[in-house]
PAZAPA-4460 file (N, C-alpha, C; in steps of 0.05 Angstrom, whole numbers, plus 32768, in hexadecimal, padded with zeros to 4 digits):
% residues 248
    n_x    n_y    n_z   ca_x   ca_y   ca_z    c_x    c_y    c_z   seq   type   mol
   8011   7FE8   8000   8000   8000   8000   8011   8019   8000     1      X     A
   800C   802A   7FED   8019   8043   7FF2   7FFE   805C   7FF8     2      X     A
   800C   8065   8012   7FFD   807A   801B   8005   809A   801A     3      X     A
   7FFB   80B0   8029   8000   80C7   8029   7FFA   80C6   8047     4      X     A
   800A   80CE   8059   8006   80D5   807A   8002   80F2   807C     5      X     A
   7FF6   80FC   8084   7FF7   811E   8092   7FFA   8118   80AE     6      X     A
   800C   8121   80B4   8017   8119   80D7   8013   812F   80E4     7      X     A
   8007   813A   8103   8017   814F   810A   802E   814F   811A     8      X     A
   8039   815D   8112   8056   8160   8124   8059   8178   8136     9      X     A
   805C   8174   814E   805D   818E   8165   807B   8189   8178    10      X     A
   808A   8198   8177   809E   8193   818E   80A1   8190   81A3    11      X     A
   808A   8199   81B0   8088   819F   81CB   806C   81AD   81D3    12      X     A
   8064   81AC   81E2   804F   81C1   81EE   8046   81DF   81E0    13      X     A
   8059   81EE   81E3   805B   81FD   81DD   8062   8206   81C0    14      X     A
   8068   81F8   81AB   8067   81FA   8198   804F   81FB   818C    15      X     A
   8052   8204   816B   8038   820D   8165   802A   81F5   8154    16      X     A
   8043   81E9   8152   803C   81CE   8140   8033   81D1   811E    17      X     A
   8030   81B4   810C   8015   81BA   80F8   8021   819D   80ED    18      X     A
   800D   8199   80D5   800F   8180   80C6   802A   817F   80B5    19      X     A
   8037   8167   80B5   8050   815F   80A0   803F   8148   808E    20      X     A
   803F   8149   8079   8038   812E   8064   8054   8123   8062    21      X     A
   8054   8109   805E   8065   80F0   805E   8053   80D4   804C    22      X     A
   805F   80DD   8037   8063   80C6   8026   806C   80AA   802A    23      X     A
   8056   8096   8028   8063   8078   8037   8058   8066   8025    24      X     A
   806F   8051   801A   806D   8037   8012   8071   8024   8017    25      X     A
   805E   8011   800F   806A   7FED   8018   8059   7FE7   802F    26      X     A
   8049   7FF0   8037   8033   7FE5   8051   8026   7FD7   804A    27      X     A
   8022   7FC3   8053   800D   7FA8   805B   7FFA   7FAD   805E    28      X     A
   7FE5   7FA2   805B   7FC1   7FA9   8069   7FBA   7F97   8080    29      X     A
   7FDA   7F84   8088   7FCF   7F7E   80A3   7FE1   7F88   80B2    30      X     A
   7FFA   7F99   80AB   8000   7FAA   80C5   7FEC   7FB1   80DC    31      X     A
   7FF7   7FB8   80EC   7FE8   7FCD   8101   7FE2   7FE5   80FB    32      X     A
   7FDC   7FFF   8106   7FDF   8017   8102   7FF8   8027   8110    33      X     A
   8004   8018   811E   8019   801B   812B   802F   8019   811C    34      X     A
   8036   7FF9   810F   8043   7FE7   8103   8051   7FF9   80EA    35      X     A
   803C   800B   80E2   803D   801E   80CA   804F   803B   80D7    36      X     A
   803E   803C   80ED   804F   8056   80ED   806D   8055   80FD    37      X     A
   8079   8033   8105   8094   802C   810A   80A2   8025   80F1    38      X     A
   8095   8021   80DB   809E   8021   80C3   80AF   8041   80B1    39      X     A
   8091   8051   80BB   8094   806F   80B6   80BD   807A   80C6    40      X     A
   80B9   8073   80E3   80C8   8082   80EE   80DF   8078   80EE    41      X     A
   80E6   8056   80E1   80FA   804E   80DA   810D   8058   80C1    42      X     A
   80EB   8061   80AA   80FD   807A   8092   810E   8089   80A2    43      X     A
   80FA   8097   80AE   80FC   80AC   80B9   8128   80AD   80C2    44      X     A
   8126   80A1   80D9   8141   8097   80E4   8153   8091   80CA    45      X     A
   8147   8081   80BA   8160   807E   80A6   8168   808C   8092    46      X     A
   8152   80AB   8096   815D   80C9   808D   8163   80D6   8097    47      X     A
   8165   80D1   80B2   817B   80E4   80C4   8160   80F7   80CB    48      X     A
   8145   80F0   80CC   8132   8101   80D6   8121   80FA   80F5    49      X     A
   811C   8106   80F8   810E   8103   811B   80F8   80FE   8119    50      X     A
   80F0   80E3   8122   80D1   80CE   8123   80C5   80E0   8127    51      X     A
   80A8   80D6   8122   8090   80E1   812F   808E   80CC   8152    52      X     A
   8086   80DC   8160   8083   80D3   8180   8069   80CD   817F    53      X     A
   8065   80B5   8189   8049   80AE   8190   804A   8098   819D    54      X     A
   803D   8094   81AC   8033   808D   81C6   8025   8069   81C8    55      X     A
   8031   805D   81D4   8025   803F   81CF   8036   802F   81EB    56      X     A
   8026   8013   81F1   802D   8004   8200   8030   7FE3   81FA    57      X     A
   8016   7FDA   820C   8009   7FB7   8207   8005   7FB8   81E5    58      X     A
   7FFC   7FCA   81D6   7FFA   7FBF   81BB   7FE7   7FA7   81B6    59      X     A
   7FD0   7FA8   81D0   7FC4   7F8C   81CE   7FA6   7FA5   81D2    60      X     A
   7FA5   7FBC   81D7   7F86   7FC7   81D8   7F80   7FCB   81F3    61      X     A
   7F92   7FCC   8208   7F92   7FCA   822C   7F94   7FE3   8238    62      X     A
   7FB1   7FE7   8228   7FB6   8008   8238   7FAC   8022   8233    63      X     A
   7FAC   8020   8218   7F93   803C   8212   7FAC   804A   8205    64      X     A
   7FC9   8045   820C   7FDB   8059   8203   7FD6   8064   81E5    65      X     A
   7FD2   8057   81D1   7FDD   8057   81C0   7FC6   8070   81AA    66      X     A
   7FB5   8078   81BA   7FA1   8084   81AC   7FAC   80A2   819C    67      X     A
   7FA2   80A2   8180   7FA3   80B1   816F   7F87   80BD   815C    68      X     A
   7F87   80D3   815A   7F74   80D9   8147   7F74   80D5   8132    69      X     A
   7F6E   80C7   811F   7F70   80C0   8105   7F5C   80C1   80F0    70      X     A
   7F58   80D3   80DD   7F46   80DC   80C3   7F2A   80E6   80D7    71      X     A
   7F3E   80F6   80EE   7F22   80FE   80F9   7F15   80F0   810D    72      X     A
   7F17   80D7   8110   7F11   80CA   8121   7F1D   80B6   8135    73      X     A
   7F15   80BA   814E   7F2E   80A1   816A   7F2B   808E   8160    74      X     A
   7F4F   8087   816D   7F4F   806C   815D   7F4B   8065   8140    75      X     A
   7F3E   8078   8134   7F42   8074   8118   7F19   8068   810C    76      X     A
   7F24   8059   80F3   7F04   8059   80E6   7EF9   8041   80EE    77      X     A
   7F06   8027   80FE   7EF9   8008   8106   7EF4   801C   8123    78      X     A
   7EE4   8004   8129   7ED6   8005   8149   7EDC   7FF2   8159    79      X     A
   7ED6   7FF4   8175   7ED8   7FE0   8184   7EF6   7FDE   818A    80      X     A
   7F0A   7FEF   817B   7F27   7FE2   817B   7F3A   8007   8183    81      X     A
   7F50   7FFB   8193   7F59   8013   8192   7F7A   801C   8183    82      X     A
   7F8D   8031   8180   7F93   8035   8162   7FA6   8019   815D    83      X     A
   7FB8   800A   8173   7FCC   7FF9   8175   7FB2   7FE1   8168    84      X     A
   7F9D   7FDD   8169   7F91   7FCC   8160   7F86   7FCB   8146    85      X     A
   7F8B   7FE0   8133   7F81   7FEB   811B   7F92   7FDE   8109    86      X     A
   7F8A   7FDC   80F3   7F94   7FCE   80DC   7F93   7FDA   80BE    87      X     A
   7FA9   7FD9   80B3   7FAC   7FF2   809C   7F98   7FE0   8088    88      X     A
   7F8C   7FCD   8085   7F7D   7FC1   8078   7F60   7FD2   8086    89      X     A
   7F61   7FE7   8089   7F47   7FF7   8093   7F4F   8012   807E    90      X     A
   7F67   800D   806B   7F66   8024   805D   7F6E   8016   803F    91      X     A
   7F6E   802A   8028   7F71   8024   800E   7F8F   802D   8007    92      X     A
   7F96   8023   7FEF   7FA6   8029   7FEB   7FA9   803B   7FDD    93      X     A
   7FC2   805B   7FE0   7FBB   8076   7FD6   7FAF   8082   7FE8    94      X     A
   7FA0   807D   8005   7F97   808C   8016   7FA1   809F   8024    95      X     A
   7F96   80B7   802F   7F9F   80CE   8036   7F9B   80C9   8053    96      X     A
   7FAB   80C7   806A   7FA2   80C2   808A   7FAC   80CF   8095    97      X     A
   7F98   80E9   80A2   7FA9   80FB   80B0   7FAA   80ED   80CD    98      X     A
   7FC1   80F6   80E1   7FCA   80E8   80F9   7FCA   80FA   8103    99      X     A
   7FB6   8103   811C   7FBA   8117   8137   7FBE   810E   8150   100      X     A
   7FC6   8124   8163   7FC2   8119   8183   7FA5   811A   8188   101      X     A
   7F9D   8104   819A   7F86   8119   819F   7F7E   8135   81B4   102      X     A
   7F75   8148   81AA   7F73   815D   81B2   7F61   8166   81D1   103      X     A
   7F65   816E   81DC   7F5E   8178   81F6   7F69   818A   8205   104      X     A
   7F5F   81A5   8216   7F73   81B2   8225   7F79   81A5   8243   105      X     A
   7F6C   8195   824A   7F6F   8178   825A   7F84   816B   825A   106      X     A
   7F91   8164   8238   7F9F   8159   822E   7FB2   815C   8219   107      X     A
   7FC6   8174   8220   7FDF   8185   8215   7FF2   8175   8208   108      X     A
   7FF4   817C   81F3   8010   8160   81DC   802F   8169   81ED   109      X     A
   8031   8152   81EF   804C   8152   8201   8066   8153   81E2   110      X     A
   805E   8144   81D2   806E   814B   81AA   805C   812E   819B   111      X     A
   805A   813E   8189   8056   812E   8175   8036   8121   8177   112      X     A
   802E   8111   8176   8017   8103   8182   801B   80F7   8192   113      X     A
   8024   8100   81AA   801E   80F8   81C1   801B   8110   81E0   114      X     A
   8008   8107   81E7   7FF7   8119   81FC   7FFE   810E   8213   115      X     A
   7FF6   812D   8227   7FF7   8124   8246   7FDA   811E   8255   116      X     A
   7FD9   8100   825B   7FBF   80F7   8263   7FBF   80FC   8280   117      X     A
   7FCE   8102   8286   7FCE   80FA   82AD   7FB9   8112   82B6   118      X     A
   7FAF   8117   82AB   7F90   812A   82B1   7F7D   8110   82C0   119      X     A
   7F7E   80FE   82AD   7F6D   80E2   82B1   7F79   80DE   82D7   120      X     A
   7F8A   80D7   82CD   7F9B   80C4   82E7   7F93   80D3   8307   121      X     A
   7F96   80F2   8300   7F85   8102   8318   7F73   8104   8321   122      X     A
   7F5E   80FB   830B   7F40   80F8   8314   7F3D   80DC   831D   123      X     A
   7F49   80C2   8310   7F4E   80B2   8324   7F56   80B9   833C   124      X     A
   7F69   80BE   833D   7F7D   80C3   8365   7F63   80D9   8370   125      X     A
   7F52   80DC   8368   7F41   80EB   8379   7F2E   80EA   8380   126      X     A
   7F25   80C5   8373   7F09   80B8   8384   7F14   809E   837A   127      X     A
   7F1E   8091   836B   7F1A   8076   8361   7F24   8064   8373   128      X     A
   7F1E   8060   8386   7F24   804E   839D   7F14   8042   83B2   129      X     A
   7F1D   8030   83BE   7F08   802D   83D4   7F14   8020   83EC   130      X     A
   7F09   8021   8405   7F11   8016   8418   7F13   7FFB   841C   131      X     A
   7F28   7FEB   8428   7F2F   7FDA   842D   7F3A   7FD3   8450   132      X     A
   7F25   7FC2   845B   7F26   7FBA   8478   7F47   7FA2   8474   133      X     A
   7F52   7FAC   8488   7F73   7FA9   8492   7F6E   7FA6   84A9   134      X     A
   7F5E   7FA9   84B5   7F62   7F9F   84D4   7F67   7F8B   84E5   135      X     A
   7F6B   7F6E   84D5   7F6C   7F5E   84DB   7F4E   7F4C   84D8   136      X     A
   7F38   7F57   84CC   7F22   7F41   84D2   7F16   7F51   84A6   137      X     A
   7F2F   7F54   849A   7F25   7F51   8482   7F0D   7F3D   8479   138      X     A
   7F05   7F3D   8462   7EED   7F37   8453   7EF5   7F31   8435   139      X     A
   7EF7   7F1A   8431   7EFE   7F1B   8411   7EE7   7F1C   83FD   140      X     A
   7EF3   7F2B   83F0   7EE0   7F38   83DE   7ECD   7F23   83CB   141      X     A
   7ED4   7F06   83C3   7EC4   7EF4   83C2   7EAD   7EEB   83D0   142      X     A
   7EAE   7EEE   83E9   7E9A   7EEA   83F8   7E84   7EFD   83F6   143      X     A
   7E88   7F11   83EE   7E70   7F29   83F0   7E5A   7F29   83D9   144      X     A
   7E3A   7F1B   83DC   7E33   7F13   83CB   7E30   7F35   83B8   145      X     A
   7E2F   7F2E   83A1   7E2D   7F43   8386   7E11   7F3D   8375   146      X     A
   7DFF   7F4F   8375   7DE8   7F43   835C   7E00   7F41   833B   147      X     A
   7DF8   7F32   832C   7E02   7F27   8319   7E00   7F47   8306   148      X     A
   7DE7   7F50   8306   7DE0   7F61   82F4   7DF0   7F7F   82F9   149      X     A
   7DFE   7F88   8316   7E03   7F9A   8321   7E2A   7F91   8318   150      X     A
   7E2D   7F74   8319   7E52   7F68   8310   7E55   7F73   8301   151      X     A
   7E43   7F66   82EC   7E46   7F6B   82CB   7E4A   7F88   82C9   152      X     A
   7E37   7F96   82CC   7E39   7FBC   82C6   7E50   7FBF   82CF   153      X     A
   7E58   7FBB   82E7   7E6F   7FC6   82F1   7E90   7FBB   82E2   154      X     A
   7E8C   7FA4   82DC   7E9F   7F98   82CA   7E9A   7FA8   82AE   155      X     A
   7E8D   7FAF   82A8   7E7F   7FC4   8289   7E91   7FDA   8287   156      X     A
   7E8C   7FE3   82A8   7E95   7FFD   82A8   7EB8   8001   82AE   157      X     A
   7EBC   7FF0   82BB   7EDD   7FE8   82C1   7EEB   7FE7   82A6   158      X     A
   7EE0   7FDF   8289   7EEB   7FD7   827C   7EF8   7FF8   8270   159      X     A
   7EF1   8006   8275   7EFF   8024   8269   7F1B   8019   826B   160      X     A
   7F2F   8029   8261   7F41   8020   825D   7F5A   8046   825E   161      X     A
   7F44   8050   8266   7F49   8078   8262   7F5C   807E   8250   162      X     A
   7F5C   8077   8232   7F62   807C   8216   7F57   809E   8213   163      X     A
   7F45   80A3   8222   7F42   80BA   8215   7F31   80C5   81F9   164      X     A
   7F28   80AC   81F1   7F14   80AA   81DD   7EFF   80BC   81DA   165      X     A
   7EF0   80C1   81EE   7EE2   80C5   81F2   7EE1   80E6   81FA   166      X     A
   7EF7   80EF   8205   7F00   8103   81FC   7F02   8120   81E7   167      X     A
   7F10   8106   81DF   7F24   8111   81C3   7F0C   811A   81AD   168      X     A
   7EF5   8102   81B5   7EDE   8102   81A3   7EBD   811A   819E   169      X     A
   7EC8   8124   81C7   7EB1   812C   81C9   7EBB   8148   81C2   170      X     A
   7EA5   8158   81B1   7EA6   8178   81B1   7EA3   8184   81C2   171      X     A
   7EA7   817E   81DC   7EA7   8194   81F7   7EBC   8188   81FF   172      X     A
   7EC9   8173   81FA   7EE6   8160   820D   7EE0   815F   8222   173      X     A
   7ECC   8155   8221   7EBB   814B   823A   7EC8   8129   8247   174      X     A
   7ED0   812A   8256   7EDF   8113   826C   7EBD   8100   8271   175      X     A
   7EA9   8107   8272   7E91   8102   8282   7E92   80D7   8280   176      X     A
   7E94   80D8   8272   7E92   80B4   825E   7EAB   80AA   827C   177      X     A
   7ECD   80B1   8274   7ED7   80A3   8286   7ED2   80A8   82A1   178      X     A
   7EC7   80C0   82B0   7EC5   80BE   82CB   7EAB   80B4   82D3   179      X     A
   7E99   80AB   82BE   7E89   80A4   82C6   7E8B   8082   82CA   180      X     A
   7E9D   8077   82B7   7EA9   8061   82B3   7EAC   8059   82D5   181      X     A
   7EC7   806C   82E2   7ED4   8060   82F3   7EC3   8069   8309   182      X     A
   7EAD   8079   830E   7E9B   8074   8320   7E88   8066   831C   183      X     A
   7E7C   8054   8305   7E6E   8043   830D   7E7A   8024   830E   184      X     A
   7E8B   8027   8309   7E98   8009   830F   7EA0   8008   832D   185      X     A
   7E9B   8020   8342   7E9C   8018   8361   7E80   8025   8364   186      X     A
   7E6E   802A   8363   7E54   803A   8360   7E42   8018   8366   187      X     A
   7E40   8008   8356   7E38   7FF4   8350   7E3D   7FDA   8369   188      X     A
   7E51   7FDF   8378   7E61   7FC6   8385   7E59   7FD3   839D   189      X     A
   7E53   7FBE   83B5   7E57   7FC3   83CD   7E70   7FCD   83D6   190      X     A
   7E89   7FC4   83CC   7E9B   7FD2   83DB   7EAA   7FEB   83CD   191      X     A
   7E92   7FFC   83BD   7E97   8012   83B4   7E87   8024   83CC   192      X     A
   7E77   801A   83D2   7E5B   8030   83E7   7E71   8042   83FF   193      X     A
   7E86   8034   8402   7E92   804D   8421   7E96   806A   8413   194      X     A
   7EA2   8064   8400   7EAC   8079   83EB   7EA2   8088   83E1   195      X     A
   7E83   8083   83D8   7E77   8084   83C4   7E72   80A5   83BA   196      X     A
   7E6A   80B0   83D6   7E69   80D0   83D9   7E7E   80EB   83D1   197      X     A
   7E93   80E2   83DB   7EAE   80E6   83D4   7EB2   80DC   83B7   198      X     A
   7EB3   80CC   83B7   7EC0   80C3   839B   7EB2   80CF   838C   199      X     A
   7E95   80DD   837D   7E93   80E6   836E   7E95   80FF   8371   200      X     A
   7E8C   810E   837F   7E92   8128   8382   7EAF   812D   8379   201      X     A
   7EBE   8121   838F   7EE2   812F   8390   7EE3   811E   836A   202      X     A
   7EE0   8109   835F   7EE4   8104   8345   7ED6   811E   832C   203      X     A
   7EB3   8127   8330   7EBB   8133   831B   7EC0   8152   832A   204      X     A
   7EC7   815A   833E   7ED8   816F   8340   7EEC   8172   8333   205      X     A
   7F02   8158   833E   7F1B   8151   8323   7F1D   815B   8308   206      X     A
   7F01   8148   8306   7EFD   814D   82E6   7EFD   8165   82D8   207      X     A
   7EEA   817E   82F2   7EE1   8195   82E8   7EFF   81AB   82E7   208      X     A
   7F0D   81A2   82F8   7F26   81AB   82FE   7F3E   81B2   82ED   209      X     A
   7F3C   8192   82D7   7F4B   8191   82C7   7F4E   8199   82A6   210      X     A
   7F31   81A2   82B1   7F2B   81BC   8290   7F1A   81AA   827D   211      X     A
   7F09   8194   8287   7EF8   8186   8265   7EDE   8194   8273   212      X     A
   7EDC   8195   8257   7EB2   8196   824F   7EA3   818A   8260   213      X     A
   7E8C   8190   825A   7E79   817F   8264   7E68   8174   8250   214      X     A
   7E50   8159   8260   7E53   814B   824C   7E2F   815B   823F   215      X     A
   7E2A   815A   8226   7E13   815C   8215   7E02   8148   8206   216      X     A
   7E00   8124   8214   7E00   811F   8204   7DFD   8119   81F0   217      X     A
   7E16   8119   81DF   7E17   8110   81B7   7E1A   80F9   81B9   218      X     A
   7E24   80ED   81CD   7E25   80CB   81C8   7E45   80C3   81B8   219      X     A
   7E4E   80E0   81B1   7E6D   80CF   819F   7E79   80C5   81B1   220      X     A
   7E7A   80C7   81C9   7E8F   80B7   81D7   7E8E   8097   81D5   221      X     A
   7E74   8095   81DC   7E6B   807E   81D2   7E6C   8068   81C4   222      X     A
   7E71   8078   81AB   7E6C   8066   8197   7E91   806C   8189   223      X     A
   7E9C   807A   819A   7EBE   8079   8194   7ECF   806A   81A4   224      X     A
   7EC8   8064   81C1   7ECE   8052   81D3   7ED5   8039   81CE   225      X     A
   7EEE   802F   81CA   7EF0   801B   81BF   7EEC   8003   81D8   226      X     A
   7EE4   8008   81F1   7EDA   7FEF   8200   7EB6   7FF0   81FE   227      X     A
   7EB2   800B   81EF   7E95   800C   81F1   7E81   8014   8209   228      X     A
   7E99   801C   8213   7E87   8027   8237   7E67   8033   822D   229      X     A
   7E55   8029   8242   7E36   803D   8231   7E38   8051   823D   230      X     A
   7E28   8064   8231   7E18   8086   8241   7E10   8083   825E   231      X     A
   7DFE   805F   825D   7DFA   805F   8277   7DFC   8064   828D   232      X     A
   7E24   805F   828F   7E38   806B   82A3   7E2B   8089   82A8   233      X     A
   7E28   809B   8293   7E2A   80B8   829A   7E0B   80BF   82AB   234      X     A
   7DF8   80AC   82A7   7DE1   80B7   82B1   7DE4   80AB   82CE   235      X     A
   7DFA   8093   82D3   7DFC   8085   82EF   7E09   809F   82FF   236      X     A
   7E1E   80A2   82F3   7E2E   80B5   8301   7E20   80D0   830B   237      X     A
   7E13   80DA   82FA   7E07   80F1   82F8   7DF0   80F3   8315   238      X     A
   7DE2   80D8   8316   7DD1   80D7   8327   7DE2   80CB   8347   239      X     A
   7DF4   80C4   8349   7E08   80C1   835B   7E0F   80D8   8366   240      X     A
   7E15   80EC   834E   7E27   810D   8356   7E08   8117   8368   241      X     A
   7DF0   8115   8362   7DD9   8124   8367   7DD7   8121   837B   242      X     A
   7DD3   8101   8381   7DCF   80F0   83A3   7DEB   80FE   83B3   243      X     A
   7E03   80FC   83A9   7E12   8105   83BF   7E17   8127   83C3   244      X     A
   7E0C   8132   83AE   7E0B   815A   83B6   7DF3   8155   83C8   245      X     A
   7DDD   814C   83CD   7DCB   8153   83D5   7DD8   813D   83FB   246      X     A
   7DE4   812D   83FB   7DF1   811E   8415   7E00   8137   841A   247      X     A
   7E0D   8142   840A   7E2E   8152   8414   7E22   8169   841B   248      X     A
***
């Protein structure tokens, strides 16, 4: 496959950045989307030019690192999958694919396409937890019966993976999808309830803190999410935040 890349390239933060096109041949259609652009930065090196930076881990769809905006859309034009899981057999040959970070003032390009997420990681550290008895007459968490229907959601909602998708996607950069994620996956469980007050409040304070939108919703998060978290989360959470302003 021979393609046309429009990349952006930014040095730093503070730079003003903009798009480079890069001309690329010889790609596979079962590469990765990755696979391609270690191909790209190998030219790259063996012209004495400076890679494009971007951001990746497990390469198995786990860590969320690897997320890119691509022809406009997270993760790119398949679903369900995120960008390390994409496959250039999702494009033609002669195609034009522009490559962004994704954008947020939440989420500042550290160079190249790759961003600073630890916005996420604070709104975790600021409710996602729960208490655990150490006193000697612990309780293992097997024992504590769970309705089946209340596991499941909560296993639904655990599955976020805070890629940022959802984000990157929404026109307000609205966070609402992942914090609602990680409060209903303890929202749901008995041994989320000590917390429960605290954890949403001090979470979307976090959230509100760290400069995203709020949510409207369009549903893109949704349907860009590559674990598929539902809206549901946002109406759980929402009515969680209500119950505990009206406790606090």
């Amino acid at each position: 496959m021979k393609l046309t890349l429009k990349i952006w390239r930014q040095k730093n933060a503070q730079d003003k950045g903009g798009i480079v096109d890069y001309p690329i041949d010889g790609i596979e259609p079962d590469m990765s989307f990755l696979e391609m652009l270690d191909v790209l930065n190998e030219q790259l090196i063996n012209k004495g030019e400076e890679p494009v930076a971007f951001d990746h881990d497990c390469r198995e769809g786990i860590c969320g690192m690897c997320s890119l905006f691509i022809n406009g859309e997270a993760h790119g034009p398949d679903r369900g999958v995120t960008t390390c899981q994409l496959h250039m057999r999702m494009f033609k040959d002669g195609d034009t694919i522009f490559i962004e970070p994704f954008r947020a003032k939440a989420f500042p390009v550290i160079k190249d396409l790759v961003v600073d997420r630890s916005s996420f990681d604070r709104i975790q550290h600021a409710g996602g937890f729960i208490s655990v008895n150490t006193s000697g007459n612990t309780i293992d968490a097997n024992t504590i019966p769970i309705n089946k229907h209340d596991a499941d959601k909560s296993f639904d909602a655990a599955a976020c993976i805070g890629c940022g998708a959802c984000v990157a996607t929404c026109k307000n950069s609205s966070a609402m999808l992942f914090v609602a994620a990680k409060v209903s996956q303890y929202a749901l469980l008995p041994q989320g309830k000590i917390e429960a007050v605290d954890r949403v409040l001090n979470m979307v304070h976090q959230m509100d803190a760290e400069g995203f939108g709020n949510c409207t919703n369009t549903g893109a998060c949704e349907v860009e999410c590559p674990k598929g978290i539902s809206l549901e989360n946002i109406a759980r959470m929402n009515r969680e935040y209500l119950s505990a302003s009206l406790k606090g």
